[in-house]
C-alpha angles and dihedrals in degrees: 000000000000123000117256115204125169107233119202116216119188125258102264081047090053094047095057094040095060094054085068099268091146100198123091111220122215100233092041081072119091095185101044084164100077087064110092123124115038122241090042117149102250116201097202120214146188123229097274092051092261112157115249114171135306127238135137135284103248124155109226121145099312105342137094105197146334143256114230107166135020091203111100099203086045101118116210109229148112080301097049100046087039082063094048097049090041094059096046090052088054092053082051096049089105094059094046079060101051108088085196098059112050098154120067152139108268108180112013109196118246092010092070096032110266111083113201097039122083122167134195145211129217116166102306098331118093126214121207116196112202110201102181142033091240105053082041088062078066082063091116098044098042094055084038093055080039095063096049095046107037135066099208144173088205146332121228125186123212101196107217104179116080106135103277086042098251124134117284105230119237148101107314093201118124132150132359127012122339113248127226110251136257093027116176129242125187125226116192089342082306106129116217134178124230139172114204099192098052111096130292094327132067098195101255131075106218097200101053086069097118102033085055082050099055096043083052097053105029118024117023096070104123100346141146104226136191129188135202133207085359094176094188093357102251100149085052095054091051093050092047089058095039077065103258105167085223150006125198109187123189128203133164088217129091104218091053086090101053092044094043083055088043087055096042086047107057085050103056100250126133104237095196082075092068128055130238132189129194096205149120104273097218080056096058093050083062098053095037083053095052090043099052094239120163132175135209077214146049128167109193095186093156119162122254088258136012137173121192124171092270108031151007133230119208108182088212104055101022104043094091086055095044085052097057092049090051090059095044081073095037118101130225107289087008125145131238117199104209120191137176132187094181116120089191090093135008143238096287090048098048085041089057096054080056093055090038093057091044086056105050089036086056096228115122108219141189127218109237097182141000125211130188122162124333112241091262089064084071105194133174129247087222092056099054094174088069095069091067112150125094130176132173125188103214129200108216118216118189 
């Protein structure tokens, strides 16, 4: 039996926790002390002892904990998250129907009611992603609600929640058959390669789906194209068969090249007609710079946070740099693809590091598209910071 403690927030907490915002932040509790073993049932109240909504104490960024559910007699267990999984299948139907799209989110946290837990789907195996201790002591009755919901190859687990939040290495394997890997998933008729049992990535970034397809249909036509912090390599597949007459993709890690291959390859493409560089990319600004090398286009997909030997990258404090140097690269009428997965600011703010970068580079520029989450990614209008992505498609003007 799981353990069932009242937890009392403040009154701003509670405020903002009765307008529908699910995670419990630390310093919103007034009685810390009754958390002590994760994956306790939390009631949560106000500071009158109002009920507010129960979840479960779980550590995850800064947060303690999550509501799930705003029913007090609602009981969280293998029923409760069987409804729940039920219900987000039914939002992806669409996808399951769709022959060209075989890899996609399933059940995304806080968006379909249950933050912590996020689970994939890769053509027939499902991977679940725990991203807290808490929500991992639900391990039973999620695979149990699993079983009596899904129809599956295989489940595989990737644990997030050792103490600095990184992935827990293992063997991912879980239920069903193991798959041989890599097995390859389509994405808008796109083939990738991905390897579900490989560390914390699987090879493909899932939210990026509309933004590759773009690329693909509408900008990549002729073009020069140069991608950054290419990780396997996947926008410059799409370019390539949007009929780019190259693609140059950069990555500080070694495997990038044997993945990016991987990628080229399974589409049919010859991958010693593009170019791929196992470098830093800050680096490669550098030697592009030096070699007179511009692109019609250029893809920044950089993570929130990176730390190489020489330097580190804080979305936050060094977009607006990365930014000049990109356009150092960028021809006339070229155009740069910038993305962001950071929650720590939002689309206005990202928009103004752009501005800010056109200015002191002294180029005017025109946004051509704006992309935030495909519909899979499911995210609430309450939890703002869920909604993280954010892409714009810029027209350089020099």
């Amino acid at each position: 039996m799981k353990t069932i403690v009242n937890v009392k927030v403040s009154k701003k907490a509670a405020a903002k926790l009765k307008k529908g915002y699910p995670l419990i932040e630390k310093e919103a509790v007034d009685n810390k002390k009754v958390l002590k073993e994760e994956g306790a049932i939390v009631r949560v109240l106000d500071d009158k002892k109002n009920y507010i909504g129960t979840g479960y104490y779980g550590i995850q960024n800064k947060g303690v904990g999550w509501i799930v559910t705003r029913e007090p007699e609602e009981y969280i267990d293998t029923a409760f998250f069987a409804k729940r999984l039920k219900t987000a299948l039914h939002h992806r139907q669409h996808l399951f129907d769709d022959p060209d799209t075989t890899a996609f989110r399933v059940f995304n946290g806080e968006g379909d009611g249950i933050g912590g837990l996020i689970v994939d789907y890769y053509e027939g195996f499902y991977v679940i992603h725990w991203y807290s201790l808490g929500i991992y002591s639900f391990r039973d009755e999620i695979l149990a609600a699993m079983n009596e919901t899904f129809t599956y190859k295989g489940i595989y687990e990737k644990k997030r929640f050792d103490q600095k939040g990184q992935y827990i290495e293992d063997d991912d394997f879980v239920a069903g058959e193991r798959g041989e890997f890599p097995i390859v998933v389509k994405e808008n008729g796109v083939k990738f390669a991905v390897d579900l049992n490989d560390g914390a990535m699987t090879g493909l970034f899932l939210d990026q789906r509309n933004v590759r397809k773009a690329i693909r249909e509408r900008y990549s036509k002729g073009a020069d194209m140069l991608n950054m912090f290419s990780y396997t390599g996947a926008f410059s597949v799409c370019a390539a068969l949007g009929g780019a007459e190259k693609t140059t993709s950069v990555d500080v890690a070694n495997r990038s090249r044997t993945k990016t291959i991987q990628q080229f390859e399974v589409n049919g493409i010859d991958a010693s007609q593009h170019e791929l560089v196992v470098d830093d990319v800050f680096q490669y600004f550098k030697y592009a710079a030096r070699k007179k090398r511009k692109f019609d286009l250029v893809v920044v997909d950089p993570p929130s946070f990176a730390k190489t030997k020489k330097r580190t990258f804080s979305a936050a404090k060094d977009y607006t740099k990365l930014m000049k140097e990109t356009i150092d690269l960028t021809k006339n009428n070229g155009v740069i693809v910038a993305s962001t997965n950071s929650s720590t600011f939002d689309l206005k703010k990202f928009t103004s590091f752009i501005k800010t970068a056109c200015k002191e580079k002294n180029v005017s520029y025109s946004i051509l598209e704006q992309y935030t989450l495909p519909d899979d990614f499911r995210s609430i209008d309450e939890f703002p910071e869920g909604n993280y992505l954010k892409v714009l498609f810029i027209k350089i003007k020099k």
